[in-house]
KEDO-668865 format. One line per 8 residues: number of its first residue (from 1); their letters; for each residue x, z, y of C-alpha. Coordinates in nm, 2 decimals. Layout:
REM residues N
NUM) A) X Z Y | ...
This chain:
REM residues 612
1) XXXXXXXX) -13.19 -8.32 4.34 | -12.86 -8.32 4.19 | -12.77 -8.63 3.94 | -12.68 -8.45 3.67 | -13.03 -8.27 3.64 | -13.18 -8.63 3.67 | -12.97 -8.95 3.73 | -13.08 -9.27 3.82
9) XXXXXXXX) -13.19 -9.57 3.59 | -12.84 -9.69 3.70 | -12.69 -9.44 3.48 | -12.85 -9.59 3.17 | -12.70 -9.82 2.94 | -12.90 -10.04 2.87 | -13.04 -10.08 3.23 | -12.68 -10.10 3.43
17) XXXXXXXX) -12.62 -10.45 3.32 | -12.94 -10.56 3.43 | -12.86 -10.38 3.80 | -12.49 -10.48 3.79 | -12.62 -10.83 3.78 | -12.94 -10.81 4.01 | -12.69 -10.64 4.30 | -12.57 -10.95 4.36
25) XXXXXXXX) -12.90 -11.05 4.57 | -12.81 -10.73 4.79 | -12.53 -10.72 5.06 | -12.22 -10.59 4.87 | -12.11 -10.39 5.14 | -12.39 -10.12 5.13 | -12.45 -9.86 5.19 | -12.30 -9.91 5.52
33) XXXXXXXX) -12.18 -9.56 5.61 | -12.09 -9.32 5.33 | -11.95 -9.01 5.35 | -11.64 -8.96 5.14 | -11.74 -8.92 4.78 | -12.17 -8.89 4.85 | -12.27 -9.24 4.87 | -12.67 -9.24 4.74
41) XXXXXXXX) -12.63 -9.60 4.61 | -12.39 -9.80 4.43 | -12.22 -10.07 4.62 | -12.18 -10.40 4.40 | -11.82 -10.34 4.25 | -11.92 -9.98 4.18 | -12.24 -10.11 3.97 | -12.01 -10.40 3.80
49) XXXXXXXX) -11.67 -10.14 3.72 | -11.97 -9.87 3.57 | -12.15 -10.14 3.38 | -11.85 -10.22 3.21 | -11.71 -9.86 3.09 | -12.10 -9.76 2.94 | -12.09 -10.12 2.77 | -11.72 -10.05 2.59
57) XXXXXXXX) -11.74 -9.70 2.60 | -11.37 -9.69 2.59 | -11.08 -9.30 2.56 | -10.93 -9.43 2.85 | -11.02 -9.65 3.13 | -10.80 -9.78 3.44 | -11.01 -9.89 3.76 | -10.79 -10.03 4.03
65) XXXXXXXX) -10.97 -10.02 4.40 | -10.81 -10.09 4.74 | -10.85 -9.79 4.97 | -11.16 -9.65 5.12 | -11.35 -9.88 4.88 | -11.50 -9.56 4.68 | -11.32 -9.49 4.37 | -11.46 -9.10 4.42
73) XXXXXXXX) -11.85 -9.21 4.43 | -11.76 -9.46 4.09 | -11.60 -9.16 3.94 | -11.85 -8.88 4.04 | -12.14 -9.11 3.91 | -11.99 -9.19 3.57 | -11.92 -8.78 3.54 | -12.24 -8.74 3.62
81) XXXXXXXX) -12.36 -9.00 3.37 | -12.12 -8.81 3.08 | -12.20 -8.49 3.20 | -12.63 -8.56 3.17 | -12.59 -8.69 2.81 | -12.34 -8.49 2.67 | -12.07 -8.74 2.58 | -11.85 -8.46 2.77
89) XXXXXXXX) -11.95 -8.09 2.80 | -11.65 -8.01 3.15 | -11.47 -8.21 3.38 | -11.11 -8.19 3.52 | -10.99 -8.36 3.84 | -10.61 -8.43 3.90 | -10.55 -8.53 4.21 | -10.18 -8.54 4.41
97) XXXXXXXX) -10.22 -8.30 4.73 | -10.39 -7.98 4.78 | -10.61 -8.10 5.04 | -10.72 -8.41 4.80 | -10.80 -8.09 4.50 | -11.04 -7.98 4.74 | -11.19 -8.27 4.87 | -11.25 -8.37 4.54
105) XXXXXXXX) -11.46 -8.04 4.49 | -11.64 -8.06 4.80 | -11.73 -8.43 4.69 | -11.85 -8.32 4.36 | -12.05 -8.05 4.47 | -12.24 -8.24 4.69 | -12.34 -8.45 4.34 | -12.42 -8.11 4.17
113) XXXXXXXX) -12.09 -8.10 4.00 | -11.94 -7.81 4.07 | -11.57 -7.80 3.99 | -11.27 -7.50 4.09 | -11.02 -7.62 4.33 | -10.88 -7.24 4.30 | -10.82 -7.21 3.92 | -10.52 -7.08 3.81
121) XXXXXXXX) -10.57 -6.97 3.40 | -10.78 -6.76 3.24 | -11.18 -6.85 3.10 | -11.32 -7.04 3.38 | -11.64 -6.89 3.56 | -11.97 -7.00 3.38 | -12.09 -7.16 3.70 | -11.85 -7.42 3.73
129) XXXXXXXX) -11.87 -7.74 3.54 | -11.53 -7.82 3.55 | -11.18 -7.77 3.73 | -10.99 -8.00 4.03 | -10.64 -7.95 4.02 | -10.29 -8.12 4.14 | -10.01 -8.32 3.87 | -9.75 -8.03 3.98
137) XXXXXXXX) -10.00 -7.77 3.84 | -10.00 -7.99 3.53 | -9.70 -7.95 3.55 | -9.62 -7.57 3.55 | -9.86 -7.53 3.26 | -9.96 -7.83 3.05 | -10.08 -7.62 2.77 | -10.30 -7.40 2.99
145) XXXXXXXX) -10.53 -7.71 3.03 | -10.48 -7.86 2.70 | -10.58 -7.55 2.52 | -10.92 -7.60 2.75 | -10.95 -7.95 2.65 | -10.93 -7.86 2.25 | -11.21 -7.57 2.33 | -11.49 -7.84 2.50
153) XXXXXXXX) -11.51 -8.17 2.54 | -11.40 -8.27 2.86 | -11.37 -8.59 3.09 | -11.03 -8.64 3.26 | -11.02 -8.79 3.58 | -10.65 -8.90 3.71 | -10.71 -8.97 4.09 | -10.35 -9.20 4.20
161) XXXXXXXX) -10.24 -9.16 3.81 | -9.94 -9.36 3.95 | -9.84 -9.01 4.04 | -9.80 -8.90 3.72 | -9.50 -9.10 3.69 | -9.37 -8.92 3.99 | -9.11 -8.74 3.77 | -9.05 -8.74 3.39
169) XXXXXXXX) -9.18 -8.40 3.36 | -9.49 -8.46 3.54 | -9.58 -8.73 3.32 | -9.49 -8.57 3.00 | -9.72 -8.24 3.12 | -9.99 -8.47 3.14 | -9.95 -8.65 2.85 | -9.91 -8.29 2.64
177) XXXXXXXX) -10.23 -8.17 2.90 | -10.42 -8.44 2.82 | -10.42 -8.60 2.47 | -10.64 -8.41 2.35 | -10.93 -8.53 2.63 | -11.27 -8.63 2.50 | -11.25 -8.97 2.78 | -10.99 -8.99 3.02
185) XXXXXXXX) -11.07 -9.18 3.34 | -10.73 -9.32 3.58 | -10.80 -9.41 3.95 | -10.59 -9.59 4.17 | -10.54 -9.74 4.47 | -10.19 -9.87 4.47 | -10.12 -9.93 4.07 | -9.78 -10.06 4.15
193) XXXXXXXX) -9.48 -9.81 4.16 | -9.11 -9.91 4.31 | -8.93 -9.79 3.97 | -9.02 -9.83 3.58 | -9.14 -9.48 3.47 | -9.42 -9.55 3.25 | -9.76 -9.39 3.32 | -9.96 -9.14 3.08
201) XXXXXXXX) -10.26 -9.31 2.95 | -10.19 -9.65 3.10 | -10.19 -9.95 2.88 | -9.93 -10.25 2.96 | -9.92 -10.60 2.84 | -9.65 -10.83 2.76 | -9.71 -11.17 2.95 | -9.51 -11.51 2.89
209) XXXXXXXX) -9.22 -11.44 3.06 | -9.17 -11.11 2.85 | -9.23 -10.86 3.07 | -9.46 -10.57 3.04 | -9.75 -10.47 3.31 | -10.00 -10.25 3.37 | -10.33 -10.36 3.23 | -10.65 -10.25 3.45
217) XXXXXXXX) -10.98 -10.24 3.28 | -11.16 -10.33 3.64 | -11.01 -10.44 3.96 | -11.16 -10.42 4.30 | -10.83 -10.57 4.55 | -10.86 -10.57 4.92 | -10.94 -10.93 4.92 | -11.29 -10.89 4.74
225) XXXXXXXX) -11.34 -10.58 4.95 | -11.26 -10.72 5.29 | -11.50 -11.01 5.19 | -11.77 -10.83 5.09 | -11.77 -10.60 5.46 | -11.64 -10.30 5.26 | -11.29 -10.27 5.41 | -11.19 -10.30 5.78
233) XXXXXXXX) -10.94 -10.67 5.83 | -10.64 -10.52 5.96 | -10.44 -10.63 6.31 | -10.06 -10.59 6.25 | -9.86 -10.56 6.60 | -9.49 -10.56 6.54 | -9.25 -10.47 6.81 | -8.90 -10.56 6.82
241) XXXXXXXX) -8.60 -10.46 7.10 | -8.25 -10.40 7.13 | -8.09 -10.09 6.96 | -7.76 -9.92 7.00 | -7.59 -9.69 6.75 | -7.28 -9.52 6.65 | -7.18 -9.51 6.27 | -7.03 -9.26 6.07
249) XXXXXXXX) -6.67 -9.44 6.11 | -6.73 -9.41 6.48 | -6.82 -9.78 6.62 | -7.09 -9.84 6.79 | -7.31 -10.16 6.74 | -7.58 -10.34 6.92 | -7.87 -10.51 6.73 | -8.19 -10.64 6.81
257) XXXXXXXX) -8.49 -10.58 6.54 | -8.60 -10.88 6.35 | -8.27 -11.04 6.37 | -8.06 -11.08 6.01 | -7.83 -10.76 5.95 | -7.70 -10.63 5.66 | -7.93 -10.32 5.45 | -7.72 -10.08 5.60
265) XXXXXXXX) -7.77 -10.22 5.96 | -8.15 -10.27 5.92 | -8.20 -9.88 5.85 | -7.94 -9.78 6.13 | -8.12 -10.03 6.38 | -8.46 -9.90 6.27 | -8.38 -9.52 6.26 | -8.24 -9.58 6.64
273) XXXXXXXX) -8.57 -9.73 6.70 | -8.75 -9.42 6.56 | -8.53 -9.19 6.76 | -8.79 -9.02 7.03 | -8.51 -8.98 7.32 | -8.54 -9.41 7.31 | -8.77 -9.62 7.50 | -8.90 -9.77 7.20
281) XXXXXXXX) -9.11 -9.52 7.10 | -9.23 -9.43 7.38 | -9.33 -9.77 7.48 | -9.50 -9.81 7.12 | -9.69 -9.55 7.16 | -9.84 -9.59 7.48 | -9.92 -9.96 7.35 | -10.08 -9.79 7.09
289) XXXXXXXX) -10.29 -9.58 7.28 | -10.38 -9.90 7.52 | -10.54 -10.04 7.21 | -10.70 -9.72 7.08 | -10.88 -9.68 7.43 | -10.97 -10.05 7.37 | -11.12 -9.99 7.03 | -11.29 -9.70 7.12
297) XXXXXXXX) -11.50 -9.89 7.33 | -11.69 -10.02 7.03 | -11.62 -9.72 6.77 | -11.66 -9.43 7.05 | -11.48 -9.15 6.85 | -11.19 -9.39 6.67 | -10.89 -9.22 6.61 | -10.51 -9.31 6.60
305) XXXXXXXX) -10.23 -9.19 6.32 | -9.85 -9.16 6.39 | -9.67 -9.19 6.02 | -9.32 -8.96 6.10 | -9.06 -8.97 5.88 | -9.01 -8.61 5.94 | -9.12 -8.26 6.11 | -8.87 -8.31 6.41
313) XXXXXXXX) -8.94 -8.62 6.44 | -9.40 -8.56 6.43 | -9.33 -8.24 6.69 | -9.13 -8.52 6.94 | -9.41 -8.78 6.93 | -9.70 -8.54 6.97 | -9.49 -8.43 7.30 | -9.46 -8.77 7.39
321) XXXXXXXX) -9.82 -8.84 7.31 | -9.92 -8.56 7.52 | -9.74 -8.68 7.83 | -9.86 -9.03 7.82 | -10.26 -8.95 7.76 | -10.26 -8.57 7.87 | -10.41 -8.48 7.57 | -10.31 -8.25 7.32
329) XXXXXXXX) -10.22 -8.44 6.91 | -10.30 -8.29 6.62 | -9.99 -8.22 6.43 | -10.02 -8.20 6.04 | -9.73 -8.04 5.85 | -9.75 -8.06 5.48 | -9.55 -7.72 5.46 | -9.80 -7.54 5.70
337) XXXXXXXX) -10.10 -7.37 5.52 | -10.31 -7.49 5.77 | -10.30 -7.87 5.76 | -10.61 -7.90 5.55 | -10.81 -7.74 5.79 | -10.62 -7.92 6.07 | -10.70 -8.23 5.90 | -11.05 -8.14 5.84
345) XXXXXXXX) -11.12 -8.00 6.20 | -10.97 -8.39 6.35 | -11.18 -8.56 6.13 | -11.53 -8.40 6.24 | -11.39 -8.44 6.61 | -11.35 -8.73 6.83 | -11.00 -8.66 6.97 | -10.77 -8.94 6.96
353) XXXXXXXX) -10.42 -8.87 6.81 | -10.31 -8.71 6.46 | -9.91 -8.70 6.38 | -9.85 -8.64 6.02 | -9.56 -8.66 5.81 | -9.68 -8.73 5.48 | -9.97 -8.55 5.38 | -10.22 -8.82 5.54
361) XXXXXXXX) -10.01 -9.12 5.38 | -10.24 -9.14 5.07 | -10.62 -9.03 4.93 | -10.70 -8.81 5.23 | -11.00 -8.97 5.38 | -11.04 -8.98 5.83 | -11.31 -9.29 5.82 | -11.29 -9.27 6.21
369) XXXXXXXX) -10.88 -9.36 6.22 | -10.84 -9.73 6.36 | -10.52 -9.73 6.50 | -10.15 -9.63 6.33 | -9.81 -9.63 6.40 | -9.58 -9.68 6.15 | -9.33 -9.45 6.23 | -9.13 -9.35 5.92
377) XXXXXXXX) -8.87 -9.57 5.72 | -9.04 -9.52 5.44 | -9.01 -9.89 5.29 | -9.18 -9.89 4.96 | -9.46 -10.16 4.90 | -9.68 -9.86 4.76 | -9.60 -9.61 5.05 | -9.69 -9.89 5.28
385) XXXXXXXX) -9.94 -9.99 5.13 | -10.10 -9.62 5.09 | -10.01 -9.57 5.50 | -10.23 -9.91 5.57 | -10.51 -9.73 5.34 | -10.58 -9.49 5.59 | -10.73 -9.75 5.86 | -10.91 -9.99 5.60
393) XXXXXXXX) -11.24 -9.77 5.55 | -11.51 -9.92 5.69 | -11.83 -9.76 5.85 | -11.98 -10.05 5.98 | -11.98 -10.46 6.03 | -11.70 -10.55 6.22 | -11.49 -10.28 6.29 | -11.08 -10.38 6.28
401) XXXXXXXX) -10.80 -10.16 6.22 | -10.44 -10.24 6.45 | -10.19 -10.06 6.28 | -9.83 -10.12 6.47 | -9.51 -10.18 6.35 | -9.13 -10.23 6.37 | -9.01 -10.59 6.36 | -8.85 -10.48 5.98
409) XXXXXXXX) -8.82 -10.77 5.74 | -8.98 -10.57 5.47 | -9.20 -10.48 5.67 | -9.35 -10.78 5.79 | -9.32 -10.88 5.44 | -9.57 -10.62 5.30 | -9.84 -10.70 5.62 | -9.88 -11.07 5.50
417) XXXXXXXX) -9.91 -10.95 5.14 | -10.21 -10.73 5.23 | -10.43 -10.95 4.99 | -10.18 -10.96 4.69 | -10.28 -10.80 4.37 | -10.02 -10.58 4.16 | -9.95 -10.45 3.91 | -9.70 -10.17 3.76
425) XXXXXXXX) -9.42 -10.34 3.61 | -9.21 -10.20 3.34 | -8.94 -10.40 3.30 | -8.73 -10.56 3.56 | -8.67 -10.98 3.54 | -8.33 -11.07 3.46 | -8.17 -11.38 3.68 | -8.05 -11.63 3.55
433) XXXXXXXX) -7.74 -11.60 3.31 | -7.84 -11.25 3.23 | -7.64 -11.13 3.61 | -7.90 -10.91 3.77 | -7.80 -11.00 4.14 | -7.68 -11.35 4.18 | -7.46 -11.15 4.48 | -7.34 -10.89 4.29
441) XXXXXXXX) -6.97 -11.07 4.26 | -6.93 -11.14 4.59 | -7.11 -10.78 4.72 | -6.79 -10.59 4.45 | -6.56 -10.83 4.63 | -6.66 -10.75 5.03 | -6.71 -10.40 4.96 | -6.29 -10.39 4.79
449) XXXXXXXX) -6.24 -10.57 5.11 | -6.40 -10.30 5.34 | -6.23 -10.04 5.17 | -5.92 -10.18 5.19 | -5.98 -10.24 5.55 | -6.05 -9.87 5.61 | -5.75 -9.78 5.45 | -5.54 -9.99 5.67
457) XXXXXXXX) -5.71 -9.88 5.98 | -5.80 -9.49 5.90 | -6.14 -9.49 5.95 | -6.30 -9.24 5.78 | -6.72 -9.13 5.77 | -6.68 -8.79 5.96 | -6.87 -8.89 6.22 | -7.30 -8.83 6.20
465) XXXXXXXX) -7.49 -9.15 6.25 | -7.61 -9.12 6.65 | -7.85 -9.30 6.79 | -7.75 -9.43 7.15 | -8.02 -9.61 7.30 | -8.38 -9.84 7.24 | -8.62 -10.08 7.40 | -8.92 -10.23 7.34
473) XXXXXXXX) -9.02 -10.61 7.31 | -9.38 -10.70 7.20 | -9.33 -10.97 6.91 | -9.62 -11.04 6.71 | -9.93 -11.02 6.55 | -9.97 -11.10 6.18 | -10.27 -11.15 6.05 | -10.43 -11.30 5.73
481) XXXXXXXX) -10.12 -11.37 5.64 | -10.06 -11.55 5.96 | -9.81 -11.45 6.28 | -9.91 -11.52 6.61 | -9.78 -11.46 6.98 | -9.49 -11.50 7.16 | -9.25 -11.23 7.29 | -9.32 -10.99 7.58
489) XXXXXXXX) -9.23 -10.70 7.78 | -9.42 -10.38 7.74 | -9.68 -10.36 8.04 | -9.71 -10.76 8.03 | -10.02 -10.93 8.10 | -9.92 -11.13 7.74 | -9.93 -10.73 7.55 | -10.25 -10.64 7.73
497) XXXXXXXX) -10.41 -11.02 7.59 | -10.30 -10.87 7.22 | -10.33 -10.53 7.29 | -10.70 -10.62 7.46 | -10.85 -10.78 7.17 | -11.20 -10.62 7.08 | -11.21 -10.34 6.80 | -11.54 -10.51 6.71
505) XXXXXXXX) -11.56 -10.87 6.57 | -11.60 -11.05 6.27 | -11.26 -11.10 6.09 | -11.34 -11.53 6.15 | -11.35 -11.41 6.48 | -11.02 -11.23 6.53 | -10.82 -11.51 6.38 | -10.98 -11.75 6.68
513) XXXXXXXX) -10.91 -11.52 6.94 | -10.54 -11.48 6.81 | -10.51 -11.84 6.81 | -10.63 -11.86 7.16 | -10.44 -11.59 7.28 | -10.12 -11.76 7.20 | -10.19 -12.14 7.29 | -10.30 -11.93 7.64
521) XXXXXXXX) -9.92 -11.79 7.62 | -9.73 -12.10 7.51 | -9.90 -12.33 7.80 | -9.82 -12.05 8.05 | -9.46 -12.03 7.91 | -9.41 -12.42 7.96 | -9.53 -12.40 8.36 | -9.23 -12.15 8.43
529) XXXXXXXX) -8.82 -12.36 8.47 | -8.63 -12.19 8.16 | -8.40 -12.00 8.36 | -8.72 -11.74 8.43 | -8.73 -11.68 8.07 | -8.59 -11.38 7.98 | -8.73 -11.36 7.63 | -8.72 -11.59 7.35
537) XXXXXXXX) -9.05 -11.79 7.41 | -9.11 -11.92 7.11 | -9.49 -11.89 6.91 | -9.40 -11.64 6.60 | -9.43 -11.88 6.33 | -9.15 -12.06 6.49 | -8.93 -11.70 6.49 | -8.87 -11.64 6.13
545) XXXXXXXX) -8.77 -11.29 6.04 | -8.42 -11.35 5.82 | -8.41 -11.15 5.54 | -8.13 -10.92 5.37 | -8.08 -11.21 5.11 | -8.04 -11.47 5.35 | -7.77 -11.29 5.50 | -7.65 -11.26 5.18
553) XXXXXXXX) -7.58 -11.61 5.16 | -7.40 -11.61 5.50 | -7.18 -11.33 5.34 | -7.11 -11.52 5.03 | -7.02 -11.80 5.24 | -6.78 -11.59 5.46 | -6.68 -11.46 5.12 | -6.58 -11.78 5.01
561) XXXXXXXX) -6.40 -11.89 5.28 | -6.20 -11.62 5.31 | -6.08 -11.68 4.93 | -5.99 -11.99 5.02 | -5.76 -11.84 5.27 | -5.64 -11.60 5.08 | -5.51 -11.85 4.87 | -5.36 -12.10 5.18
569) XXXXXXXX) -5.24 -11.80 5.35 | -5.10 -11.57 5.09 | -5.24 -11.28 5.26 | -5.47 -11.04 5.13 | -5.81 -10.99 5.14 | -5.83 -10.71 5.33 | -5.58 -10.82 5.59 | -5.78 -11.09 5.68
577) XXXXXXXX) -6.09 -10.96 5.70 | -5.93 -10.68 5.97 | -5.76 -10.99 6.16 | -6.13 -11.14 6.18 | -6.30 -10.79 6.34 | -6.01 -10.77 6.59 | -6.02 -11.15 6.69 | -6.40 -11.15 6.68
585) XXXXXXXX) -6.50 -10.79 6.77 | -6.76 -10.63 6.60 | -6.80 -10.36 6.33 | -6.66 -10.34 5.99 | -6.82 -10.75 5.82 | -7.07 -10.47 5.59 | -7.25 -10.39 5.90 | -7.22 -10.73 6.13
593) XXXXXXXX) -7.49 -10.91 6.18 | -7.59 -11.27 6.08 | -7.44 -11.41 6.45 | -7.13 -11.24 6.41 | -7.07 -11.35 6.05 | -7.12 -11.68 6.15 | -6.88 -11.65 6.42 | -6.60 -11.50 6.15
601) XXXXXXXX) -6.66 -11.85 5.95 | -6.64 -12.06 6.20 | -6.30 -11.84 6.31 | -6.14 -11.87 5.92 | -6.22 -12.23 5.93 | -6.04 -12.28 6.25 | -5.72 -12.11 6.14 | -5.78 -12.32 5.78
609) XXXX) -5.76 -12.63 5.96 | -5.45 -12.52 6.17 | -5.26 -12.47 5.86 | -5.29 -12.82 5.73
């Protein structure tokens, strides 16, 4: 019996405060397996964010809900609800993919909600009840569908409305699209976008310190949901190593992930680290399929994602894949007409590995992926965020997700902010003074320098960026905002004690067993003479990962230092920075790392003190 023929008490007004408030004697977490979009019953948050939009009966209506908590069920049940007493007469579904348009029909229908994921223009068929479309068919023809919002009521339901600010156009086509809506419902994950492009129908507040946010009228974050069962805690396992690279102006430079470098250096290091002809990725992925096999013992058909940054890049690691498990990967290309049935076809089976490029990073639902690899250099907060999204669902009690990762300050940064709430901003927070970057003198100053220095020595960018060679180093686990583990090579018996963990437990229960793991490592670490360590064997929380603004400060303070010379010496900027690369070695001080910076400061201070 569909709901819209005859929904449950739950729909009805004035019975959904009573249930909101009586679900609070049942476990939050049920029902404990539901298929995307057809859950029967209304977990707690669902009850509580539906309770709220029949008691304000409000145009519009932002609910903000971590991944794989179900936003679709909420949404489906209060169409439903609209739908069965006529507050809206058709529905319309915006959703970013083509795979997500038709999930979102297939979820509907199995509600009795039968919506068009092939509509185009023209009257709509009489048997339909409404129409699922994507923002970039908004935006080809905004009036098409506001024309059919002025002929019948309809509900509007904005699945990842932070898409919508995608592009200026795409937000103005739904804003001309949709104004006209009878009720206008906006889902999302991830309302927090890297840039300030206001989104359609969203309603931001000014707080104390003057600055404008987005305003949800519900909020289910990942914190509430891991506590009440409904997300999976997730396992972080970064990986660091030493890279070598050649730049554009032809020098080559050694780094090792994790360590401080300049923005420039990080994304060189950590494209070399990508690169499928190194060992890092290789040696990641086996590691990741070490703990897939591991988790599979207690979720039998768990599956692993590789996140590529590109199409070259997804064919490599489904090669490489193939030769270290001898099983063929699923490769989803978001170009290829197939990859919605690919995608569908993996997530009925039990095979283990699916490379994607993009088209899994958000919204489309695999409940039985556990394991990722964070293979792109994507380094958005919402990207990364929507990547995580795609291991959090949770099935049953105690199931964890391990999702692996470069030792990227960033990075790291985003994994021990699982639990922080955001929100869009709209306006950017001045420093102090009015000056945007409290660097941005000395930055204009070291870049004149650089220039000046290329000049004098003719390098010029006509080289393409190579990547020369990669290894892998196990480095940590972060957890709950916590890091644990020390350092270790790839095959180690201290990998297997992380990579060995069960994919089963309580999340109480993984944070002990990390903390175990490691005091087991740090008291075998003090029985061995230091001249057998070949690894920094320090616990994690004792290797900070510096960050670009720390180097920052070390490049103000070489900054400085030179000035001074400049004025002692008489020479020129640029002079002296060139005499510092030859003395010291190293590439161009844009590109040098935090070690060799230092080294340049302690070398201008030297010939300072000479002069005196």
């Amino acid at each position: 019996m569909s709901y819209v023929a005859q929904p449950p008490n739950v729909f009805e007004p004035e019975t959904v405060t009573t249930t909101a408030a009586s679900s609070h004697h049942l476990s939050p977490a049920f029902p404990n397996r539901a298929p995307w979009g057809t859950a029967n019953k209304l977990r707690a948050w669902q009850e509580g964010a539906l309770g709220r939009y029949l008691e304000q009966q409000p145009r519009d209506f932002l609910a903000v809900a971590t991944p794989g908590a179900g936003k679709t069920t909420f949404a489906l049940t209060l169409a439903s609800w609209l739908l069965h007493h006529h507050v809206v007469q058709q529905v319309t579904v915006v959703a970013p993919t083509e795979h997500l348009k038709k999930q979102w029909a297939e979820a509907a229908a199995r509600i009795g909600i039968k919506l068009d994921p092939e509509y185009s223009a023209g009257p709509l068929s009489k048997e339909y009840d409404g129409v699922a479309l994507t923002y970039a068919g908004v935006g080809v023809r905004p009036m098409l569908h506001r024309n059919r919002c002025e002929q019948r009521k309809t509900l509007v339901i904005l699945d990842e409305i932070h898409h919508a600010g995608d592009s200026k156009s795409w937000g103005e086509a739904c804003l001309e699209a949709f104004e006209p809506a009878t009720r206008r419902l906006a889902l999302t994950g991830t309302p927090f976008r890297s840039d300030t492009n206001p989104i359609p129908f969203v309603a931001y507040e000014e707080g104390n310190d003057g600055i404008r946010r987005s305003a949800a009228d519900y909020t289910y974050g990942y914190g509430n949901a891991l506590g009440d069962g409904v997300v999976r805690p997730v396992i972080f396992l970064s990986y660091s190593g030493n890279m070598r690279w050649r730049t554009k102006a032809g020098d080559e430079i050694a780094a090792r992930l994790g360590e401080p470098m300049t923005k420039d250096a990080v994304s060189q290091a950590w494209r070399t680290a990508l690169d499928p002809r190194g060992d890092w990725m290789p040696n990641v992925l086996r590691a990741a399929d070490q703990r897939l096999t591991e988790v599979r013992k207690g979720i039998p058909d768990a599956g692993g994602l590789v996140i590529a940054t590109d199409q070259d890049s997804a064919r490599a690691y489904a090669k490489l894949i193939r030769e270290i498990t001898g099983a063929k990967a699923t490769v989803v290309l978001s170009d290829d007409a197939g990859a919605s049935q690919r995608i569908d076809d993996f997530s009925q089976s039990d095979d283990r590995w699916m490379v994607a490029v993009r088209m899994v990073s958000e919204g489309v639902d695999v409940p039985r992926l556990a394991v990722g690899v964070y293979a792109t250099t994507i380094s958005t907060p919402l990207f990364f965020a929507q990547a995580v999204g795609r291991f959090v669902r949770s099935r049953r009690r105690g199931e964890t997700a391990s999702v692996f990762l470069p030792t990227i300050p960033n990075l790291l940064g985003f994994a021990n902010e699982m639990e922080v709430e955001r929100d869009h901003v709209l306006d950017k927070p001045k420093k102090e003074g009015g000056e945007e970057d409290p660097y941005a003198e000395s930055e204009k100053e070291m870049a004149e320098a650089e220039k000046r220095q290329d000049e004098d020595t003719g390098e010029q960018d006509m080289l393409p960026f190579e990547a020369l060679e990669s290894d892998a180093v196990f480095d940590r686990v972060l957890y709950d905002g916590a890091e644990f583990g020390m350092q270790a090579h790839p095959g180690s018996e201290e990998e297997q004690d992380y990579l060995g963990i069960p994919g089963l437990l309580e999340p109480d229960q993984v944070q002990l067993l990390l903390q175990k793991r490691q005091a087991r490592q740090i008291a075998h670490s003090r029985k061995k003479p230091d001249a057998e360590a070949d690894l920094l064997e320090l616990p994690a929380e004792r290797r900070p990962v510096v960050s670009h603004k720390e180097l920052l400060e070390l490049r103000k303070q070489l900054n400085t230092m030179v000035g001074a010379y400049v004025h002692q010496s008489g020479k020129p900027h640029g002079v002296i920075h060139t005499e510092l690369r030859r003395v010291c070695g190293g590439p161009p001080s844009a590109e040098a790392t935090a070690g060799q910076i230092r080294e340049r400061i302690a070398k201008v201070q030297e010939w300072a003190t000479r002069m005196r």
